[in-house]
PyMOL Python script that loads the backbone (N, CA, C, O; Angstrom):
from pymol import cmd

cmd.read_pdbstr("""\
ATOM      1  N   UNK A   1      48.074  38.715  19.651  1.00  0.00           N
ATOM      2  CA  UNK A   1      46.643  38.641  19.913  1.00  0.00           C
ATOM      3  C   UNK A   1      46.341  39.435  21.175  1.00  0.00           C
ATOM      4  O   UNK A   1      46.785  38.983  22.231  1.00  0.00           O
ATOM      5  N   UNK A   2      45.731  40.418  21.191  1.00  0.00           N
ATOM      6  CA  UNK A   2      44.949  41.026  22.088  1.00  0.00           C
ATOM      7  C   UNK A   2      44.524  40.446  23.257  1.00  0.00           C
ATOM      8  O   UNK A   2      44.178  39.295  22.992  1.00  0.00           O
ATOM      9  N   UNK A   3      44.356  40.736  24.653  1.00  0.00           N
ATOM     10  CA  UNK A   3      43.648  39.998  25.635  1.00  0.00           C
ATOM     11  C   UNK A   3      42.262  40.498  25.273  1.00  0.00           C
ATOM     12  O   UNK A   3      42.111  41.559  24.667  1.00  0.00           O
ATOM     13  N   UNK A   4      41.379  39.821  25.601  1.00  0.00           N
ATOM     14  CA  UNK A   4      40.112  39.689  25.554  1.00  0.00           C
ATOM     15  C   UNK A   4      39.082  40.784  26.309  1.00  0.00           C
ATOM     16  O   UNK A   4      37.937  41.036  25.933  1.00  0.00           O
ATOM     17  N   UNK A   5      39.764  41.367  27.458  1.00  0.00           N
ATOM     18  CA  UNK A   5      39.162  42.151  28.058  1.00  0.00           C
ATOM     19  C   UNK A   5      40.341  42.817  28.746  1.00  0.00           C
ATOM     20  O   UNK A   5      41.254  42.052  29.056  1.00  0.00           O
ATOM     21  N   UNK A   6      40.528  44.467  29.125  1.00  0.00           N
ATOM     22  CA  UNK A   6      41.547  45.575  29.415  1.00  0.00           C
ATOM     23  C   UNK A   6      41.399  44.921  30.327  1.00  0.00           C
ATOM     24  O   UNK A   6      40.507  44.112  30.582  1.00  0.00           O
ATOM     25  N   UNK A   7      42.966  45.471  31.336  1.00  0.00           N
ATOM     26  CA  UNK A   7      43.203  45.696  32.376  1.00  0.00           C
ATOM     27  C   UNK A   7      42.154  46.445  33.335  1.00  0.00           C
ATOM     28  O   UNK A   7      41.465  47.420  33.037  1.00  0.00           O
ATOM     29  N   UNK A   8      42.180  46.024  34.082  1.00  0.00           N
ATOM     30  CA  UNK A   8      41.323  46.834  34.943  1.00  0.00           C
ATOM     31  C   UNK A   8      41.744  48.461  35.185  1.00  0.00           C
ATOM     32  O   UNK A   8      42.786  48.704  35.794  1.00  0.00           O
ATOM     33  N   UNK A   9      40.852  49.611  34.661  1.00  0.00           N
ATOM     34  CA  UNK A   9      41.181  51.078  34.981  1.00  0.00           C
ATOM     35  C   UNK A   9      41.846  51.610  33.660  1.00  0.00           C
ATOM     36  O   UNK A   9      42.431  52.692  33.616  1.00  0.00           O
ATOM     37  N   UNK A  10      41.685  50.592  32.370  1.00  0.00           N
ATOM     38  CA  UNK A  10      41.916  51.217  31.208  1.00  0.00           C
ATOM     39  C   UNK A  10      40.970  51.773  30.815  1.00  0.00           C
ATOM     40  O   UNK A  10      39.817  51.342  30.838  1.00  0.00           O
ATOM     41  N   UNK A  11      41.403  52.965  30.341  1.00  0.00           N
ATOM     42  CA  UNK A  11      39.792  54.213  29.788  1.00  0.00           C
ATOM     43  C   UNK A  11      39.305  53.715  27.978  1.00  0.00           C
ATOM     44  O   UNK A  11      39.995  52.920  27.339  1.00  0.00           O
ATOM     45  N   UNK A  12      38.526  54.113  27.629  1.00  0.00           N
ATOM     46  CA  UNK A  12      37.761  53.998  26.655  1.00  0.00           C
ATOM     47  C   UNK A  12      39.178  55.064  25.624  1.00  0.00           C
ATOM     48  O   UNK A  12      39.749  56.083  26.014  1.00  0.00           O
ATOM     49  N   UNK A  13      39.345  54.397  24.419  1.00  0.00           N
ATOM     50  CA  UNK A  13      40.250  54.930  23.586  1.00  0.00           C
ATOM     51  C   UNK A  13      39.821  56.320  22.924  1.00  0.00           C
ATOM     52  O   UNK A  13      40.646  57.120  22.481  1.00  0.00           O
ATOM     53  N   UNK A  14      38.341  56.532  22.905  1.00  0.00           N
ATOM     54  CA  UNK A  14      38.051  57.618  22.479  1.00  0.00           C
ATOM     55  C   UNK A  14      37.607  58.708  23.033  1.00  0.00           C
ATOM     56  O   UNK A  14      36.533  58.740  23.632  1.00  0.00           O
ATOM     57  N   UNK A  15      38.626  60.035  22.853  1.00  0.00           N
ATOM     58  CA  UNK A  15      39.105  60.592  23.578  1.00  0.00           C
ATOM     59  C   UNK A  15      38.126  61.619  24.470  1.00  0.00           C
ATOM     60  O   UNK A  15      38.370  62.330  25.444  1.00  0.00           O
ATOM     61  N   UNK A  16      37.234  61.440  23.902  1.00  0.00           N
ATOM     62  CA  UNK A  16      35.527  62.515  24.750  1.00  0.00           C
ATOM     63  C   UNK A  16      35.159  61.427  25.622  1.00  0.00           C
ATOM     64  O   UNK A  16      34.436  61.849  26.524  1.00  0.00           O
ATOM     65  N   UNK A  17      35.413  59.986  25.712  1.00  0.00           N
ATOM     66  CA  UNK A  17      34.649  59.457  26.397  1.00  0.00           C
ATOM     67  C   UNK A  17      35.590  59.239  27.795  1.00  0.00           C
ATOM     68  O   UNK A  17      36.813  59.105  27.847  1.00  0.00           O
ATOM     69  N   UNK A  18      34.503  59.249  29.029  1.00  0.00           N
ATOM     70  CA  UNK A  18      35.444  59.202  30.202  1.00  0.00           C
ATOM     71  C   UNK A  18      34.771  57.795  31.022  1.00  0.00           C
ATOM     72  O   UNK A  18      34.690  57.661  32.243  1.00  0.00           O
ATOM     73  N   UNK A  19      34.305  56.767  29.922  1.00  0.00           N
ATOM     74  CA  UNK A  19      33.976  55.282  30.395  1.00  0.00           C
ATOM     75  C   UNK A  19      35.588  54.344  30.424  1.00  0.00           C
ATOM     76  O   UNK A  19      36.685  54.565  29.911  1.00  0.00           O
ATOM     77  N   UNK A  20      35.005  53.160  31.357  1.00  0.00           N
ATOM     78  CA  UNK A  20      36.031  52.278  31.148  1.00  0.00           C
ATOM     79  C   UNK A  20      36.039  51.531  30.018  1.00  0.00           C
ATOM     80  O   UNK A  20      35.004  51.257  29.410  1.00  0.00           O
ATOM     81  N   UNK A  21      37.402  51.086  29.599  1.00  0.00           N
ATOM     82  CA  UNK A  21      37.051  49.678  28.432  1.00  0.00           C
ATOM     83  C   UNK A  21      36.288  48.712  28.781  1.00  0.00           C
ATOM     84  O   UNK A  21      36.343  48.395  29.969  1.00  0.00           O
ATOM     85  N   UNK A  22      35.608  48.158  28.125  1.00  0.00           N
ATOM     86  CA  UNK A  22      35.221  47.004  28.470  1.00  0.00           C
ATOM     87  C   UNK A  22      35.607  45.267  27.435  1.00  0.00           C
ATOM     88  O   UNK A  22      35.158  44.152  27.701  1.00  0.00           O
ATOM     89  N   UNK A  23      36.376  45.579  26.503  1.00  0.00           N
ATOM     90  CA  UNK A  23      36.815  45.174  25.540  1.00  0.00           C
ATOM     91  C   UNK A  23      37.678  45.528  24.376  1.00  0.00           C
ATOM     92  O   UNK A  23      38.303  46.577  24.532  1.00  0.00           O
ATOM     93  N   UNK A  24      37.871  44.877  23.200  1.00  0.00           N
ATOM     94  CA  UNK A  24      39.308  45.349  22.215  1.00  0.00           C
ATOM     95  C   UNK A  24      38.133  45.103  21.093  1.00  0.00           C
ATOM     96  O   UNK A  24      37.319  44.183  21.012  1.00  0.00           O
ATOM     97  N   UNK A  25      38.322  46.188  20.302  1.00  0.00           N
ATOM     98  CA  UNK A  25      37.356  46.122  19.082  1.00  0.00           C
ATOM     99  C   UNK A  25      38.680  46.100  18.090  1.00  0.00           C
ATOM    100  O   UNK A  25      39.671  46.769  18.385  1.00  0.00           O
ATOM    101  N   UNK A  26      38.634  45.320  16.940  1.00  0.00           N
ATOM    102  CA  UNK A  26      39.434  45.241  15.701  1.00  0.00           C
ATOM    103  C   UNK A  26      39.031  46.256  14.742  1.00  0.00           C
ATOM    104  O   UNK A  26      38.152  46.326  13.884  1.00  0.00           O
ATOM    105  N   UNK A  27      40.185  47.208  15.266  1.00  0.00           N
ATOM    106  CA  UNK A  27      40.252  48.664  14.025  1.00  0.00           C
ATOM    107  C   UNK A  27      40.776  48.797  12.724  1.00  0.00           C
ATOM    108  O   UNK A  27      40.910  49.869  12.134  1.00  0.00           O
ATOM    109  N   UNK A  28      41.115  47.506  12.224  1.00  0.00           N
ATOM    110  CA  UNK A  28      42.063  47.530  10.786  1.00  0.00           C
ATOM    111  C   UNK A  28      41.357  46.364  10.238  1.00  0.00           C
ATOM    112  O   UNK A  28      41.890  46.308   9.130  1.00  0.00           O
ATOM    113  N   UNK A  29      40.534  45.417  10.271  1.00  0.00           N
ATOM    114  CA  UNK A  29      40.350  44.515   9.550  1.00  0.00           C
ATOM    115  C   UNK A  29      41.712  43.804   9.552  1.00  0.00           C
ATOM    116  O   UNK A  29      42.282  43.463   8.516  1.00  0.00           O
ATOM    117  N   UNK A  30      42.079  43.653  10.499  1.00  0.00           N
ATOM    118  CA  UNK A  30      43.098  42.474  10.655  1.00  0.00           C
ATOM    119  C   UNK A  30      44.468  43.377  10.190  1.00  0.00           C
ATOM    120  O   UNK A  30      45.429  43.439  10.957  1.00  0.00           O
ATOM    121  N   UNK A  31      44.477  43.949   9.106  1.00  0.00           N
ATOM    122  CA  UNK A  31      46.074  45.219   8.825  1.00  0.00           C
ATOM    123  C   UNK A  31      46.274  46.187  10.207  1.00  0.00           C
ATOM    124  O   UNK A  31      45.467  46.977  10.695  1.00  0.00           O
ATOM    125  N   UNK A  32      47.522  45.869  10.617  1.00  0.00           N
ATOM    126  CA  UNK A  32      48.232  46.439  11.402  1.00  0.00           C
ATOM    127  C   UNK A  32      48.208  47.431  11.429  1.00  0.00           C
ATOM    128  O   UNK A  32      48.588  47.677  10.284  1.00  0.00           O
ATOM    129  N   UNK A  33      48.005  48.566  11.985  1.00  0.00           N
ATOM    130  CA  UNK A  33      48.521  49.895  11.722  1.00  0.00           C
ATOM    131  C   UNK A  33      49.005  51.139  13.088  1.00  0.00           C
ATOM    132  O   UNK A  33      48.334  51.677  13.968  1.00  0.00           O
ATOM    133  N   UNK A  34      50.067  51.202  12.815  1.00  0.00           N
ATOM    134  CA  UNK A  34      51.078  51.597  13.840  1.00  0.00           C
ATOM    135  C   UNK A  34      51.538  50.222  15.036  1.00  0.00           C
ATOM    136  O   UNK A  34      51.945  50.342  16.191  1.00  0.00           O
ATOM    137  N   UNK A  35      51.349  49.281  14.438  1.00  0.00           N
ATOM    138  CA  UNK A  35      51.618  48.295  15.812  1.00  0.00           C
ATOM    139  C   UNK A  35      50.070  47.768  16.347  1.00  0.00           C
ATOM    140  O   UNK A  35      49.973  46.676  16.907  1.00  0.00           O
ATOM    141  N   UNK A  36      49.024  48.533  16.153  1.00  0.00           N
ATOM    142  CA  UNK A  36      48.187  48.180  17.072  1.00  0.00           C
ATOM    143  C   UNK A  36      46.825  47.507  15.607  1.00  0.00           C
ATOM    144  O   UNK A  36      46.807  47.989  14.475  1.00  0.00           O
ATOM    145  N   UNK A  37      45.935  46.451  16.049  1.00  0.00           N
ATOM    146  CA  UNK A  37      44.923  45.854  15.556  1.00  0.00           C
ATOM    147  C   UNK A  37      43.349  46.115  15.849  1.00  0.00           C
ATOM    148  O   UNK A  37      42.294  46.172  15.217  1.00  0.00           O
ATOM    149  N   UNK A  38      43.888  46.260  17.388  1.00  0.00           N
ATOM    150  CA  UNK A  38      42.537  46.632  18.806  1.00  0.00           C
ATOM    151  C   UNK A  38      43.466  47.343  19.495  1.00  0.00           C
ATOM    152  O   UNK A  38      44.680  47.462  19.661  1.00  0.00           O
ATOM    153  N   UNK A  39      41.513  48.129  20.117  1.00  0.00           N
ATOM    154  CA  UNK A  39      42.010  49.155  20.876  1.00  0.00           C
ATOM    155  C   UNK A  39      40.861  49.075  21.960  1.00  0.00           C
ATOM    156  O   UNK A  39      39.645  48.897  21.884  1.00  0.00           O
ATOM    157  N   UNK A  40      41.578  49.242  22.803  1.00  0.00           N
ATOM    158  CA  UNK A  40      40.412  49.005  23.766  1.00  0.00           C
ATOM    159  C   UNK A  40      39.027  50.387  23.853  1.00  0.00           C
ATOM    160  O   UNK A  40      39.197  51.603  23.759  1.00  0.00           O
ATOM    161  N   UNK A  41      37.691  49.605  24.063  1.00  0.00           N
ATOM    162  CA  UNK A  41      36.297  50.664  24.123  1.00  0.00           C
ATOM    163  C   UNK A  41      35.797  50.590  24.837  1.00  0.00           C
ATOM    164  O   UNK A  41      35.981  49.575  25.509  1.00  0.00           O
ATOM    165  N   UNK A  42      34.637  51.686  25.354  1.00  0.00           N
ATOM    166  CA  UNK A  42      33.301  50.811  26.276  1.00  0.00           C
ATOM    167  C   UNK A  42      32.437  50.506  25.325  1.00  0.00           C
ATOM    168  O   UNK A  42      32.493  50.724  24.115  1.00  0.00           O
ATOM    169  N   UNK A  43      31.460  49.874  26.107  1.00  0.00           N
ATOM    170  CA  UNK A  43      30.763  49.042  25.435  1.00  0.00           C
ATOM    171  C   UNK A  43      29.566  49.804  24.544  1.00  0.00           C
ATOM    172  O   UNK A  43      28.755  49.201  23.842  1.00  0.00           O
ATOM    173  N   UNK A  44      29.621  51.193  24.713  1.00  0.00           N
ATOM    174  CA  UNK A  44      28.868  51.840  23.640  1.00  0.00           C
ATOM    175  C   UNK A  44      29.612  51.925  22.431  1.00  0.00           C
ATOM    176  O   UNK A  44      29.071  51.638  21.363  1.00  0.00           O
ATOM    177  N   UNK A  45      31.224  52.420  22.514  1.00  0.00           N
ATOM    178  CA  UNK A  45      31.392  53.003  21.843  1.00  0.00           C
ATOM    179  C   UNK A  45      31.859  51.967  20.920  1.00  0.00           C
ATOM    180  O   UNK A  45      31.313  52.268  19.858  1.00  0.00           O
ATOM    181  N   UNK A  46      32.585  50.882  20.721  1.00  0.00           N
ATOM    182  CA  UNK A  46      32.442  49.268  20.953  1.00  0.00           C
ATOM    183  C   UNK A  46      31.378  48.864  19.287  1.00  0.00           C
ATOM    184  O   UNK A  46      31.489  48.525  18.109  1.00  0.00           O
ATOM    185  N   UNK A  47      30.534  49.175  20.205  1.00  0.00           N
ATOM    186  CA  UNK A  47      28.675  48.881  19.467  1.00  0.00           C
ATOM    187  C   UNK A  47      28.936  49.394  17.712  1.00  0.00           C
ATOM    188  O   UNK A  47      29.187  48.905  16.611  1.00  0.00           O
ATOM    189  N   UNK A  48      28.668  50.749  18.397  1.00  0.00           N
ATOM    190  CA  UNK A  48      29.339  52.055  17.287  1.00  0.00           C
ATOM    191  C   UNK A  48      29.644  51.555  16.701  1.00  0.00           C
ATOM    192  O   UNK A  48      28.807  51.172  15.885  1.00  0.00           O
ATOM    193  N   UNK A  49      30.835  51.144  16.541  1.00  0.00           N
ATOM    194  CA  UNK A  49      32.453  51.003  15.994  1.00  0.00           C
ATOM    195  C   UNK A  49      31.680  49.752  14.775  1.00  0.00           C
ATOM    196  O   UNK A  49      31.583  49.921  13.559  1.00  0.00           O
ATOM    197  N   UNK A  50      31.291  48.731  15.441  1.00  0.00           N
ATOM    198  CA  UNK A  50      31.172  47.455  14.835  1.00  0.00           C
ATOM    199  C   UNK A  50      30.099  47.766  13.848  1.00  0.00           C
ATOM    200  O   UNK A  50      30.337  47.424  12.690  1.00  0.00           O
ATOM    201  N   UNK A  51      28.577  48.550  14.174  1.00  0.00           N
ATOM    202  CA  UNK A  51      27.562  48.404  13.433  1.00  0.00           C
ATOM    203  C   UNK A  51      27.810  49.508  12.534  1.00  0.00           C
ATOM    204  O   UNK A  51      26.826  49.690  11.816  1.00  0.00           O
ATOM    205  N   UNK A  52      29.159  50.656  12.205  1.00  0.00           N
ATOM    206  CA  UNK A  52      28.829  51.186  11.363  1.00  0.00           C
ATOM    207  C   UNK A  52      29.404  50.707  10.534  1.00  0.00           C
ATOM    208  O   UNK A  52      28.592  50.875   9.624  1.00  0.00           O
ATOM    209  N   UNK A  53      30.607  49.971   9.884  1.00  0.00           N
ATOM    210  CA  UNK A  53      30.768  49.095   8.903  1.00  0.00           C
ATOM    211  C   UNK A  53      29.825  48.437   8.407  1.00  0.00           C
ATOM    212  O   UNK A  53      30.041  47.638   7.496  1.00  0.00           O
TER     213      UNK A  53
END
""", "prot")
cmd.dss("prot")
cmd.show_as("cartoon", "prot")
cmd.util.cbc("prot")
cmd.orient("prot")
């Protein structure tokens, strides 16, 4: 299980963006893939992620 909120000074996973994380968004619908479930975002990109499903 993911911590709830990054480390402090972890960057946003996507790679144009130069925000901090501010959280772990679930990228697989729960299936694993490569090891990872969440990935840490900021909170735009976060948004994104969730409302385009």
């Amino acid at each position: 299980m993911p911590e709830e909120q990054p480390q402090p000074g972890t960057s946003c996973v996507v790679d144009s963006c130069d925000q901090p994380a501010t959280g772990y968004v679930d990228i697989t619908d729960g299936q694993p893939m490569e090891g990872e479930t969440a990935v840490p975002m900021c909170d735009q990109h976060a948004d994104h992620w969730r409302n385009a499903g």
